[in-house]
C-alpha positions in Angstrom: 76.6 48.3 37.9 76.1 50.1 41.2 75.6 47.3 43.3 77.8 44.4 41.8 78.9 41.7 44.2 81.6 41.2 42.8 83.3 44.9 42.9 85.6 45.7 45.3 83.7 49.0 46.5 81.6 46.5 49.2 83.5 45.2 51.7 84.1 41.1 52.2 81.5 40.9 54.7 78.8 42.9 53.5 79.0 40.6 49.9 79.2 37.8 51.9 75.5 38.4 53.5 73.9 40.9 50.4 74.8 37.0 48.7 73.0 34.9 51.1 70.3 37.3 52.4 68.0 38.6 50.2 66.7 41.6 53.5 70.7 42.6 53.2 70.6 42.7 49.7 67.5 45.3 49.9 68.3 47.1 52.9 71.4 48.3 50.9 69.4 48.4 47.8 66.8 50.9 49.4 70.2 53.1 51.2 72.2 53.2 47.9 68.9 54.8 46.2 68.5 57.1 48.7 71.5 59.0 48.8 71.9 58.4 44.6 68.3 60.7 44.9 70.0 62.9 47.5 72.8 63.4 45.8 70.3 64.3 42.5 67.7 66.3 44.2 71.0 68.7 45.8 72.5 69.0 42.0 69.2 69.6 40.8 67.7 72.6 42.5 64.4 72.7 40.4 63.7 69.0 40.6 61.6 68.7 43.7 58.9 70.8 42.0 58.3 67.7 39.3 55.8 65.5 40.0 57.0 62.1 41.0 54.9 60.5 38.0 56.3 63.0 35.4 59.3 61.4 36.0 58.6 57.8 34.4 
């Protein structure tokens, strides 16, 4: 699981408050997401073209 609290990629601190704040938690939710699509949308040249809703 990308964003489990319990591995080691997150440091101490971070876990500490993505644990007790739920605005942590989805503030590195939302930046995880974005570079994952990034990272997608640069390997996969002929994706932007798709329509959002084709992708569901």
């Amino acid at each position: 699981m990308l964003l489990s609290l319990t591995c080691g990629t997150w440091g101490k601190r971070l876990r500490y408050l993505m644990q007790r704040d739920g605005a942590v938690l989805n503030m590195v939710l939302r930046i995880s997401l974005r570079v994952i699509a990034k990272s997608l949308r640069s390997s996969s040249p002929g994706a932007e073209q798709l329509d959002k809703a084709d992708m569901v």
